[in-house]
N, CA and C atoms as a LAMMPS dump frame, in Angstrom:
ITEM: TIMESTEP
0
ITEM: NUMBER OF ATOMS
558
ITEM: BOX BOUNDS ff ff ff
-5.0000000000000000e+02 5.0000000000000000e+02
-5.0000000000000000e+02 5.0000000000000000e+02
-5.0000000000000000e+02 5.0000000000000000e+02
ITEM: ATOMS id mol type element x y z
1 1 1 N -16.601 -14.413 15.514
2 1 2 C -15.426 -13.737 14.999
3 1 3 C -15.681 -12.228 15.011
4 2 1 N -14.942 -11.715 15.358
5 2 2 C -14.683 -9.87 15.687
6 2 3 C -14.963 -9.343 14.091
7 3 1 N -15.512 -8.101 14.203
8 3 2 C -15.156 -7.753 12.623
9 3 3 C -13.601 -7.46 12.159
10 4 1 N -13.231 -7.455 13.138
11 4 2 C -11.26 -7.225 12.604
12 4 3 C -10.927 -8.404 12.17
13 5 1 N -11.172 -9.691 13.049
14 5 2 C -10.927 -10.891 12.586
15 5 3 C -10.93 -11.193 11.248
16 6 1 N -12.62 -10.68 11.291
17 6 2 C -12.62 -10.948 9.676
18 6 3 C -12.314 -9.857 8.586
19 7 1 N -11.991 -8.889 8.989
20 7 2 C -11.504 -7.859 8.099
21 7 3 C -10.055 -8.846 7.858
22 8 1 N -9.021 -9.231 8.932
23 8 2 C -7.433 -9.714 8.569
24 8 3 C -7.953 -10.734 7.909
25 9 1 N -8.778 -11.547 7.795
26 9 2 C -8.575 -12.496 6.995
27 9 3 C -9.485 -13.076 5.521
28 10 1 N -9.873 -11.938 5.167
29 10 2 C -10.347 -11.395 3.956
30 10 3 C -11.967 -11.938 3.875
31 11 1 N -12.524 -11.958 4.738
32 11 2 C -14.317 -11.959 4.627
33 11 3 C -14.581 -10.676 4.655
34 12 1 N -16.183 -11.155 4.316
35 12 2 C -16.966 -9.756 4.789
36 12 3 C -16.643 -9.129 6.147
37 13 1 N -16.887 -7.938 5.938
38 13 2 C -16.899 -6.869 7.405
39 13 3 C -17.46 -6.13 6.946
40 14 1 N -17.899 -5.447 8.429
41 14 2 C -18.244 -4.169 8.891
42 14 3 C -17.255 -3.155 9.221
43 15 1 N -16.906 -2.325 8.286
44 15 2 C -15.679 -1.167 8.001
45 15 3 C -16 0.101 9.176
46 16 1 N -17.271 -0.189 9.923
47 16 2 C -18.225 0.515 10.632
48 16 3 C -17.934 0.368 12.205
49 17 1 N -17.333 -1.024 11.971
50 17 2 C -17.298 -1.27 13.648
51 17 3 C -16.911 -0.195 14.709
52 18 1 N -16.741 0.188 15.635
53 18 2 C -16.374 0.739 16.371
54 18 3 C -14.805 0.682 16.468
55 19 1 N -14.54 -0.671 16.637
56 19 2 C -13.043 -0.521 16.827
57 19 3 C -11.912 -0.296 15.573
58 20 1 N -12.535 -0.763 14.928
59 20 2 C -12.061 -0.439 13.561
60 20 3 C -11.965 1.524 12.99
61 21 1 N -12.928 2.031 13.355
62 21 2 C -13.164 3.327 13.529
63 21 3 C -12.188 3.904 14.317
64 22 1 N -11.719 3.446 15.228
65 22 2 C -11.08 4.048 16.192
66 22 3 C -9.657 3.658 15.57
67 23 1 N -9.486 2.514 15.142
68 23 2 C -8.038 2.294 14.739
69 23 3 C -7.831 3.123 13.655
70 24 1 N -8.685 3.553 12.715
71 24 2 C -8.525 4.113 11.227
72 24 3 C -8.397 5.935 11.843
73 25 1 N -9.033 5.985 13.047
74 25 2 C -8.444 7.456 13.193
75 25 3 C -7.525 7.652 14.099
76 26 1 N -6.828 6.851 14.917
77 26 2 C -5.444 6.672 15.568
78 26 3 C -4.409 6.737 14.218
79 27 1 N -4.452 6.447 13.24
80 27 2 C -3.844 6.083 11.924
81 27 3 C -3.385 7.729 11.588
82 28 1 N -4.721 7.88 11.427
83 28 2 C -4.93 9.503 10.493
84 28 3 C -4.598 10.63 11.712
85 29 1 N -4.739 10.634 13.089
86 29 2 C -3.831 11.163 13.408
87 29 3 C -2.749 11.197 13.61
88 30 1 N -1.977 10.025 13.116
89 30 2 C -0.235 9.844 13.269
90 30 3 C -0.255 10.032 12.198
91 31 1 N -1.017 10.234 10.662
92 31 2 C -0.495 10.708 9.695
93 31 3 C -0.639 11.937 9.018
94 32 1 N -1.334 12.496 10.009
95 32 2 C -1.31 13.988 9.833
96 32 3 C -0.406 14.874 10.235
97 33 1 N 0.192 14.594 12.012
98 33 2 C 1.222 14.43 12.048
99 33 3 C 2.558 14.856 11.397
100 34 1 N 2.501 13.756 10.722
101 34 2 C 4.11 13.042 9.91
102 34 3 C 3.823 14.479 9.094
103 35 1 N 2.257 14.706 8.419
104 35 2 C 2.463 15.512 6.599
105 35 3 C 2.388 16.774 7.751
106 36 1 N 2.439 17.273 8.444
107 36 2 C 2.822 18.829 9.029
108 36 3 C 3.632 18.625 9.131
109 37 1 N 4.471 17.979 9.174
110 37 2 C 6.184 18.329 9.866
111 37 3 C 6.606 18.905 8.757
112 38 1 N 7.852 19.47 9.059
113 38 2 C 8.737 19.934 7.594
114 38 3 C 9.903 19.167 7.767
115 39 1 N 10.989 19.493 6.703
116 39 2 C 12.013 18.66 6.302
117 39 3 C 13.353 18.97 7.433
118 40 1 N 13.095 19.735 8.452
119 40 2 C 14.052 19.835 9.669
120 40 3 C 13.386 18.713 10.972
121 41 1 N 12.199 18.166 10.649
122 41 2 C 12.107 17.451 11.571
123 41 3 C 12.437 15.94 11.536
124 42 1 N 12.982 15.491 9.959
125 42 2 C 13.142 14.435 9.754
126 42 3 C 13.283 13.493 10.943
127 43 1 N 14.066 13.668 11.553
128 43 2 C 13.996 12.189 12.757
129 43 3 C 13.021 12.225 13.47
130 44 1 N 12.21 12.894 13.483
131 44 2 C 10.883 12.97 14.485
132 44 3 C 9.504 12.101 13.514
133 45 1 N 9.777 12.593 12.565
134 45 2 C 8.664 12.219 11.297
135 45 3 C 9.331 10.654 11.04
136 46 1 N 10.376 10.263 11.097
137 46 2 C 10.818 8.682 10.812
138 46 3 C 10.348 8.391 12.051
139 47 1 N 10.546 8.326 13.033
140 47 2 C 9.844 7.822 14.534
141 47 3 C 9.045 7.62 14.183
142 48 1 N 7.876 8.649 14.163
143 48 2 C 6.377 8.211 14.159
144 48 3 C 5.931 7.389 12.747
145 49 1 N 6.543 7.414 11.59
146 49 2 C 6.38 5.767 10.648
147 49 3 C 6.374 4.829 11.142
148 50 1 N 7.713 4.808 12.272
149 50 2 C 7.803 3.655 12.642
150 50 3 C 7.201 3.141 13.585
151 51 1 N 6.312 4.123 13.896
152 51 2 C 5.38 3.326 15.128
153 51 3 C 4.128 3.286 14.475
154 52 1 N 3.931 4.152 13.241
155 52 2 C 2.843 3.918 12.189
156 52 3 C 2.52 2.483 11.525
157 53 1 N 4.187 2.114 10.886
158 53 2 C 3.675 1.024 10.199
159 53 3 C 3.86 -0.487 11.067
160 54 1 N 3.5 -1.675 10.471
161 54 2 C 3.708 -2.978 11.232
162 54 3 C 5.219 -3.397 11.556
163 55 1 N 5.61 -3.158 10.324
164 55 2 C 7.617 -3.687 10.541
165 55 3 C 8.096 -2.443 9.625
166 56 1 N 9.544 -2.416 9.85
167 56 2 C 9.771 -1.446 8.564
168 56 3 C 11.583 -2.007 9.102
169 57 1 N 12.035 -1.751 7.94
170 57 2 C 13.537 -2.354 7.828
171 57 3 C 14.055 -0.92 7.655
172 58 1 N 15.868 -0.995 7.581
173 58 2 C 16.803 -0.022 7.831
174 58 3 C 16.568 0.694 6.456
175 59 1 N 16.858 2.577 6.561
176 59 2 C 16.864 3.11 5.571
177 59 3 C 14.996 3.427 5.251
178 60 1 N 14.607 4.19 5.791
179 60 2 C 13.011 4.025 5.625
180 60 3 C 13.301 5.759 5.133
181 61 1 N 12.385 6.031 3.682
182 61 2 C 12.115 7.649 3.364
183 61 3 C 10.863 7.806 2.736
184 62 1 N 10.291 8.34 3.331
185 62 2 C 8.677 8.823 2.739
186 62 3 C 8.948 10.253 2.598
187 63 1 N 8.388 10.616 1.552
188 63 2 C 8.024 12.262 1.228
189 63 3 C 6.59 12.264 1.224
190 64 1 N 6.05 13.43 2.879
191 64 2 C 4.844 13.588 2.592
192 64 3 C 4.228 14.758 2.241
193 65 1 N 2.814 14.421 1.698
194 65 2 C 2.132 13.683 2.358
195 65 3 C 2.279 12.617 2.171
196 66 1 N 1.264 11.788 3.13
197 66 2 C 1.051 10.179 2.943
198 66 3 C 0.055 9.805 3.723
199 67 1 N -0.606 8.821 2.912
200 67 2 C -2.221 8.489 3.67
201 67 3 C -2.401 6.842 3.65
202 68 1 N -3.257 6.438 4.763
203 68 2 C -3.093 5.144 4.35
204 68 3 C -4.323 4.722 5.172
205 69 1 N -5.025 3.208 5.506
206 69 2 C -6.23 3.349 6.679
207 69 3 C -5.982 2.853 8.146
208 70 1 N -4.835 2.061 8.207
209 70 2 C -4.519 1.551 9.509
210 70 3 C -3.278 1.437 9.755
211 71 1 N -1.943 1.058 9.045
212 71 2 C -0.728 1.604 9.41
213 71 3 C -0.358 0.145 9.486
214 72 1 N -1.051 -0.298 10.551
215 72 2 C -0.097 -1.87 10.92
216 72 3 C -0.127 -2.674 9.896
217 73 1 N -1.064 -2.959 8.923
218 73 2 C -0.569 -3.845 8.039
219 73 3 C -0.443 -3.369 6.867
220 74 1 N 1.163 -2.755 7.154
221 74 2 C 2.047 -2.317 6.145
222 74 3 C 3.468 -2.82 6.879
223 75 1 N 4.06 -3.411 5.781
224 75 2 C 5.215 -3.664 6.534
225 75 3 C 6.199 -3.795 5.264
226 76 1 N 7.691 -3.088 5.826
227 76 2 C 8.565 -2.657 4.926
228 76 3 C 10.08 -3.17 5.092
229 77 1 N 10.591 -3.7 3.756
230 77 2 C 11.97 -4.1 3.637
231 77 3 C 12.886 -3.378 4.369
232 78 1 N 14.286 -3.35 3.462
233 78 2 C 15.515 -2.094 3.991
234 78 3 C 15.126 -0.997 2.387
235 79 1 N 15.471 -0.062 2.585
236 79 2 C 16.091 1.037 1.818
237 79 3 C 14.523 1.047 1.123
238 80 1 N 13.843 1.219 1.572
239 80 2 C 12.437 1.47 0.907
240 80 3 C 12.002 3.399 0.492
241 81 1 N 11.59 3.875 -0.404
242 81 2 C 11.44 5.268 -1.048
243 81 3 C 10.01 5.523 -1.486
244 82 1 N 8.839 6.172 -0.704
245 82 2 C 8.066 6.743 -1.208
246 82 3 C 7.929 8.516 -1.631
247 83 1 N 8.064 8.642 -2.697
248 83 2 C 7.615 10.009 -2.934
249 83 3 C 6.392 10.441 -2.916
250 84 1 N 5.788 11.499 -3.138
251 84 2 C 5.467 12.325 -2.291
252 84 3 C 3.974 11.596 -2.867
253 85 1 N 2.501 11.846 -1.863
254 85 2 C 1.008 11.808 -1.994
255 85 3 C 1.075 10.149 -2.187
256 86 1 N 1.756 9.472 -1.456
257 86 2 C 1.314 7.98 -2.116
258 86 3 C 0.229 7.765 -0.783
259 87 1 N -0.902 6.895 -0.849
260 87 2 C -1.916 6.278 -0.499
261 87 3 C -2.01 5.03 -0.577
262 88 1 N -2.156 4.28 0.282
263 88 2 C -2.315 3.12 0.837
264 88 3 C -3.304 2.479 1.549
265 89 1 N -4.136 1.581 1.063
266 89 2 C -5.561 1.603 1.495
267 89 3 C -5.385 0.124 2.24
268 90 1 N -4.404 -0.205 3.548
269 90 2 C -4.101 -1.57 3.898
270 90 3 C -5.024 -1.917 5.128
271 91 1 N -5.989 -2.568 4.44
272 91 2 C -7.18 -3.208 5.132
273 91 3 C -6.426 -4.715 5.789
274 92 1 N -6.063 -5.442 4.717
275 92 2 C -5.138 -6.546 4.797
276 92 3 C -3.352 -6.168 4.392
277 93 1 N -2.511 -7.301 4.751
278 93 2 C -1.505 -7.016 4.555
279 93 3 C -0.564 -5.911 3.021
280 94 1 N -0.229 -5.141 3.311
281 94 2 C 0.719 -4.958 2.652
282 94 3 C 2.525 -4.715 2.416
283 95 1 N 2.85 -5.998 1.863
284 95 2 C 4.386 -5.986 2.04
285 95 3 C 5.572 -5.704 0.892
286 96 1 N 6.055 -4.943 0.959
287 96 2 C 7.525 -4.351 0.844
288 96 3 C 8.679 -5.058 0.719
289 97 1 N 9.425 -5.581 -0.066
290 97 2 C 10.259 -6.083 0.193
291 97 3 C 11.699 -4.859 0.32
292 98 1 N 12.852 -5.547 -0.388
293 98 2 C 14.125 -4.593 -0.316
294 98 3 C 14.464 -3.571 -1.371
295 99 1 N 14.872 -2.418 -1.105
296 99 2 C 15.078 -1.51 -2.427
297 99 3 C 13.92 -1.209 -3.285
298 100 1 N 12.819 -0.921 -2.899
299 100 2 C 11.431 -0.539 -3.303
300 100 3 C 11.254 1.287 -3.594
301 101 1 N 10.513 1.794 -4.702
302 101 2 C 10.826 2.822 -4.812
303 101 3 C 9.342 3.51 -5.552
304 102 1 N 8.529 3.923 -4.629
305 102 2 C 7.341 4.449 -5.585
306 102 3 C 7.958 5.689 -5.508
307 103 1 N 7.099 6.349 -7.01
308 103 2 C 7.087 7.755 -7.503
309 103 3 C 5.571 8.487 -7.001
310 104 1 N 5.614 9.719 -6.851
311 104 2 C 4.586 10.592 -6.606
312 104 3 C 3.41 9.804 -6.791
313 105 1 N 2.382 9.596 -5.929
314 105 2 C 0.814 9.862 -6.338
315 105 3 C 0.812 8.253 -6.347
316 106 1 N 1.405 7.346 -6.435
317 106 2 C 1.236 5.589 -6.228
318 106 3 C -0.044 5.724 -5.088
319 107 1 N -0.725 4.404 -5.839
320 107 2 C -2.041 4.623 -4.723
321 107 3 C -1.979 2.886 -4.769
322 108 1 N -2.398 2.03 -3.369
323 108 2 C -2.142 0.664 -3.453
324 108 3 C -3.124 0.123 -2.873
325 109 1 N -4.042 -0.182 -3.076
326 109 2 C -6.113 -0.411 -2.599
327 109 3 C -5.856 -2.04 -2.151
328 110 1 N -5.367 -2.733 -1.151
329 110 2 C -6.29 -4.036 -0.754
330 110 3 C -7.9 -3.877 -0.228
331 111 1 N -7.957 -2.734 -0.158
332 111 2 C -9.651 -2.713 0.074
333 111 3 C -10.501 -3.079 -1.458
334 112 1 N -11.632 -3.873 -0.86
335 112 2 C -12.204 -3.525 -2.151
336 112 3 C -14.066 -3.923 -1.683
337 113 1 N -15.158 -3.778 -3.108
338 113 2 C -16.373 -4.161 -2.09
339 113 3 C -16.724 -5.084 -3.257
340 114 1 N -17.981 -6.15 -2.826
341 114 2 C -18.707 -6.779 -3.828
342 114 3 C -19.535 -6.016 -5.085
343 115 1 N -19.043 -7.111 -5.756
344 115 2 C -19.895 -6.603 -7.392
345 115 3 C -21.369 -6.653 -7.024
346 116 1 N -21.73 -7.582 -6.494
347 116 2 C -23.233 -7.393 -6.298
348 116 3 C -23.733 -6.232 -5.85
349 117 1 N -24.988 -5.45 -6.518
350 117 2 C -25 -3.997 -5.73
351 117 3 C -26.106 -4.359 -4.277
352 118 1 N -26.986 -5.546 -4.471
353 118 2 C -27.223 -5.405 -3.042
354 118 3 C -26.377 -5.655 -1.623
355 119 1 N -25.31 -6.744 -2.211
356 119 2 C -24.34 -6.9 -1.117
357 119 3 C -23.522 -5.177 -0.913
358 120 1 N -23.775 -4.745 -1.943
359 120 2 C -22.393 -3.766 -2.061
360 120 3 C -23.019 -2.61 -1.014
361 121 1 N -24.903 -2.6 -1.065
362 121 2 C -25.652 -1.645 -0.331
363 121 3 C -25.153 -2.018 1.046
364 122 1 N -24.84 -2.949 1.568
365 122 2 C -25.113 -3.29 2.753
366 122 3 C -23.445 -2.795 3.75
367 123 1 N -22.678 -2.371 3.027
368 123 2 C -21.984 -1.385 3.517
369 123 3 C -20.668 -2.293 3.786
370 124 1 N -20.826 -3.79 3.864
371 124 2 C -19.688 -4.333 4.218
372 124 3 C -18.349 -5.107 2.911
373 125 1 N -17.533 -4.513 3.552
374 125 2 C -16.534 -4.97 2.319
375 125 3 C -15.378 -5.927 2.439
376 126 1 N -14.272 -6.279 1.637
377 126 2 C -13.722 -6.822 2.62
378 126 3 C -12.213 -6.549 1.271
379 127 1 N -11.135 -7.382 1.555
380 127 2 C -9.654 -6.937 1.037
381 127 3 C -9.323 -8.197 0.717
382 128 1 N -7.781 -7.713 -0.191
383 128 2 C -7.213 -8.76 -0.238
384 128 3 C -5.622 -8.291 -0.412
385 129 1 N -4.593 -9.284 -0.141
386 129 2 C -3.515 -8.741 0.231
387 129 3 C -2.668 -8.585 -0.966
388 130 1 N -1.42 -7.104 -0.881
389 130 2 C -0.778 -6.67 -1.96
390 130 3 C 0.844 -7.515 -1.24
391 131 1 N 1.691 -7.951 -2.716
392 131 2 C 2.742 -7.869 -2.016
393 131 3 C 3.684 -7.591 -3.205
394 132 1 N 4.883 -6.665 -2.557
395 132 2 C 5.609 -5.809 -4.086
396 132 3 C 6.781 -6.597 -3.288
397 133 1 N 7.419 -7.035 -4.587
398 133 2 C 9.144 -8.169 -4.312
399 133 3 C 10.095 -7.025 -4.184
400 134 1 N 11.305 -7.76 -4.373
401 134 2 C 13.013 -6.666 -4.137
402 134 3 C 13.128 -5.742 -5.543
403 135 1 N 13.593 -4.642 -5.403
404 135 2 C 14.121 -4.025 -6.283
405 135 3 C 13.03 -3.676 -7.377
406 136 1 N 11.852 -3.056 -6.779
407 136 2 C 10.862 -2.94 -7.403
408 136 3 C 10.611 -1.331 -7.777
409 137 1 N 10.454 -0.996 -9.026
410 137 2 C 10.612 0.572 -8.733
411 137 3 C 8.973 1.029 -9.418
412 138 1 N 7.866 1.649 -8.763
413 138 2 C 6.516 1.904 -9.624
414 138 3 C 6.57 3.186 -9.682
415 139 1 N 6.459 3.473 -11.019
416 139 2 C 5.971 5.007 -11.263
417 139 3 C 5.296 5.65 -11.009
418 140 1 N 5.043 6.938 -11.012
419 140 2 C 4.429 7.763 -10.985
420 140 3 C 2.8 8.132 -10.994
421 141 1 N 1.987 8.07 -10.004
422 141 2 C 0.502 7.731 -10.413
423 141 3 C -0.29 6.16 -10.589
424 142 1 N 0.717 5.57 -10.677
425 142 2 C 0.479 4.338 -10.806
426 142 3 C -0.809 3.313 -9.515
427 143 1 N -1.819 2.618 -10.015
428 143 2 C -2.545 2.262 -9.298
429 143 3 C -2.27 0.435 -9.049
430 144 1 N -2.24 0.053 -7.852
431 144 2 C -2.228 -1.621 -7.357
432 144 3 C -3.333 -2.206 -6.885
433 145 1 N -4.072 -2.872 -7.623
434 145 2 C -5.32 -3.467 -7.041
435 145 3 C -5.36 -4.552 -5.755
436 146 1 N -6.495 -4.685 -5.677
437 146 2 C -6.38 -5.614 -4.377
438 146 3 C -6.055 -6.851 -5.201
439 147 1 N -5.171 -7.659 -3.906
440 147 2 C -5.064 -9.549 -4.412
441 147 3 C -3.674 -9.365 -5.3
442 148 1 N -2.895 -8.476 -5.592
443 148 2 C -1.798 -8.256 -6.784
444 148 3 C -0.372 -8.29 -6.143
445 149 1 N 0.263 -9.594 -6.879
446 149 2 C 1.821 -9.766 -6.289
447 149 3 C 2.678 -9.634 -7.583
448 150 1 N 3.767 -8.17 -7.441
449 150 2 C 4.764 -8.25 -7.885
450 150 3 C 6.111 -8.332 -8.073
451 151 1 N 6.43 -9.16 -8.954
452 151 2 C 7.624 -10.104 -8.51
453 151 3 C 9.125 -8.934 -8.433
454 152 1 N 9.968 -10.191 -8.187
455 152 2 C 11.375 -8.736 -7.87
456 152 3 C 11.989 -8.77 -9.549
457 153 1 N 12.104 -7.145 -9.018
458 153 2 C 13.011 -6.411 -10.461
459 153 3 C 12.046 -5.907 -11.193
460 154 1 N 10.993 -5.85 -10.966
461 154 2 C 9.714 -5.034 -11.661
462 154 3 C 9.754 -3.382 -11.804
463 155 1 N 9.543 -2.948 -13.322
464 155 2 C 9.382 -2.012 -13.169
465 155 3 C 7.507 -1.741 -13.548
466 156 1 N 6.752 -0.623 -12.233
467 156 2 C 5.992 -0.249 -13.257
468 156 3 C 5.359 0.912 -13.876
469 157 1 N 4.87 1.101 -15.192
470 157 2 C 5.277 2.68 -15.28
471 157 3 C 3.998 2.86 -15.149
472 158 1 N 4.333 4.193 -15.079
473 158 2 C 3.873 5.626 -14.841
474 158 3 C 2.256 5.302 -15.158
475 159 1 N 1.171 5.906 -14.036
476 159 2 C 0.123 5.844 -14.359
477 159 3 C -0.716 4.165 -14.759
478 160 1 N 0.362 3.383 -14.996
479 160 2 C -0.744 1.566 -15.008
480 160 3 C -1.693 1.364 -13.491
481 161 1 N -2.576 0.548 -14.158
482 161 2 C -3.429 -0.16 -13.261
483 161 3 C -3.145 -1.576 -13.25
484 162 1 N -2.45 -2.003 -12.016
485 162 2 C -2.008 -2.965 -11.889
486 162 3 C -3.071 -4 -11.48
487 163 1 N -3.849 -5.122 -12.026
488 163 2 C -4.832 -6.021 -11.357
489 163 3 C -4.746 -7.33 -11.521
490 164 1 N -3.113 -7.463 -12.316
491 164 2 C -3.05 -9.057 -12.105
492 164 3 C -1.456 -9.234 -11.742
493 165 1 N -1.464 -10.365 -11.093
494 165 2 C 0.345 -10.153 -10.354
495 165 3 C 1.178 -10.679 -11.873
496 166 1 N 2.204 -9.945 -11.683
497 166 2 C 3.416 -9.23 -12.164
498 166 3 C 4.671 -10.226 -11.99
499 167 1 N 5.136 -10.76 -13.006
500 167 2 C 6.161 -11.878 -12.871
501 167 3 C 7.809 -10.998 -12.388
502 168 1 N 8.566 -11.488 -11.951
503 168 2 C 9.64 -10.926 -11.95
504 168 3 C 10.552 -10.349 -13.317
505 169 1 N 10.956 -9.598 -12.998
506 169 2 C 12.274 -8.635 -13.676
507 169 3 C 11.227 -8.768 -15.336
508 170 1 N 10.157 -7.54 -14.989
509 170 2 C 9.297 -7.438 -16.156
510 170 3 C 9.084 -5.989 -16.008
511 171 1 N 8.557 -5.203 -17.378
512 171 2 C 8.405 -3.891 -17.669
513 171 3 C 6.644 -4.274 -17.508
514 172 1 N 5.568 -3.416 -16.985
515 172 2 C 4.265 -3.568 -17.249
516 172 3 C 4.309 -2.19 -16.887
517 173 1 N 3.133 -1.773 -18.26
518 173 2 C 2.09 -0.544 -18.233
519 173 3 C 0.974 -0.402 -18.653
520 174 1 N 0.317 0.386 -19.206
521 174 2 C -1.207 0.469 -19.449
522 174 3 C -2.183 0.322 -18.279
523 175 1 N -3.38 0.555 -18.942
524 175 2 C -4.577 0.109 -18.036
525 175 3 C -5.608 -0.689 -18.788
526 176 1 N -5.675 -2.115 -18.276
527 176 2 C -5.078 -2.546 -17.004
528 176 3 C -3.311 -2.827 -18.08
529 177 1 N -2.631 -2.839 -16.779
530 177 2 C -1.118 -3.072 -16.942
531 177 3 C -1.274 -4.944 -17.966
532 178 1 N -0.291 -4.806 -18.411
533 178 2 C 0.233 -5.997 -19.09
534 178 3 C 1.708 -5.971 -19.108
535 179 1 N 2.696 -7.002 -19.512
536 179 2 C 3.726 -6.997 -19.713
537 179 3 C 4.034 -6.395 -20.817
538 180 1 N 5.197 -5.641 -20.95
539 180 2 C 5.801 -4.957 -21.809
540 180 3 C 6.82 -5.776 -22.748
541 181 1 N 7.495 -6.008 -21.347
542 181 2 C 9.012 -6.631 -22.077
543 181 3 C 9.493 -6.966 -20.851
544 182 1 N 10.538 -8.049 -20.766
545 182 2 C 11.172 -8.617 -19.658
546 182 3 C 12.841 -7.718 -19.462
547 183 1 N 12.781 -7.503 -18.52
548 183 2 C 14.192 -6.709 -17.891
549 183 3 C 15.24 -7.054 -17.637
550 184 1 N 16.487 -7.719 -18.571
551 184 2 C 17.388 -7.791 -18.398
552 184 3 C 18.608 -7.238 -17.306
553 185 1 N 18.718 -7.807 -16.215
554 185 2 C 19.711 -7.753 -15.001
555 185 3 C 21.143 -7.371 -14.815
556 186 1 N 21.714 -8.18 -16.142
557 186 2 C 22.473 -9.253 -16.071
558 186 3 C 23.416 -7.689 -17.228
C-alpha cells in the first residue's frame, strides 16, 4: 500500500513521502495564489478553489487568507461562507454540507499523531475524517478535532474545541465544547 493509500484511509503514514510532499506544495501554491489576489479578482480567485478543492457546490465564498494541506479532500455543499484565516488540515476527508458558515480564524485538524511518544518520534501520523451537516454556522476561532461529526442546525461558538460529534440543531461551546442547549427551528 502507497503511503497515500494509507494516509486516505486512516493508518499510519509517512507525511514525508515524496508524493505527498509534492501534493502538499501544489496545494500551497494554489493557495497562495487565491490569498494575493484582491477583491477585484473575485472570479479568478473562485476558479482556482475550485480546482483547489475535491467538489464544491453553487454559491462558494472564502475570505482570504486560507490554508489548508491538500485541497482535494475538502469537499463543499451549495452556499458555503468562510471568513477570513480559516485553516484546514484535510489529510482525510473533509465535508461540507449546505448553508455552512465559519467565522474568522476556524481551524479544522483531521490530522493528528499517536499518544505514544515513541510512535509519535517516528514521524508518522495518520487522520481521521471531519464532517459538518446543513445549516451549520461555527464561530469565530473555533477549533474541530479529528474523527468529529456535526449534525445539521448546529451552532458553534466562538473559540470551542470541538472533540466529540455534535448532535443536530444544538448550541455547543467551551473547551472541550459540550452542549449548551438545543436550537429550536421551528
Amino acid at each position: 500500500m502507497s503511503e497515500k493509500e494509507k494516509m486516505l484511509c486512516g493508518d499510519m503514514y509517512d507525511p514525508l513521502d515524496p508524493l505527498l510532499v509534492k501534493e502538499r506544495h501544489e496545494a500551497r501554491l494554489l493557495f497562495q495564489q487565491i490569498n494575493a489576489m484582491g477583491d477585484d479578482e473575485k472570479e479568478q480567485r473562485d476558479a482556482l478553489f475550485y480546482q483547489l478543492f475535491g467538489a464544491v457546490g453553487r454559491d462558494l465564498y472564502v475570505e482570504p487568507p486560507f490554508y489548508c494541506d491538500y485541497g482535494y479532500n475538502i469537499t463543499m455543499g451549495d452556499e458555503v461562507f468562510m471568513n477570513f484565516n480559516c485553516c484546514i488540515l484535510d489529510v482525510m476527508p473533509v465535508r461540507f454540507g449546505n448553508q455552512v458558515m465559519l467565522a474568522p480564524n476556524v481551524q479544522i485538524y483531521t490530522a493528528t499523531h499517536p499518544m505514544n511518544a515513541k510512535e509519535r518520534h517516528s514521524g508518522r501520523e495518520y487522520a481521521k475524517p471531519i464532517t459538518i451537516g446543513n445549516q451549520v454556522w461555527i464561530g469565530g476561532g473555533a477549533i474541530i478535532c479529528p474523527g468529529v461529526t456535526i449534525g445539521n442546525g448546529v451552532v458553534v461558538g466562538a473559540g470551542a474545541v470541538v472533540t466529540k460529534d455534535v448532535p443536530d440543531h444544538t448550541l455547543v461551546a467551551g473547551n472541550p465544547a459540550r452542549v449548551i442547549r438545543r436550537i429550536d427551528n421551528d
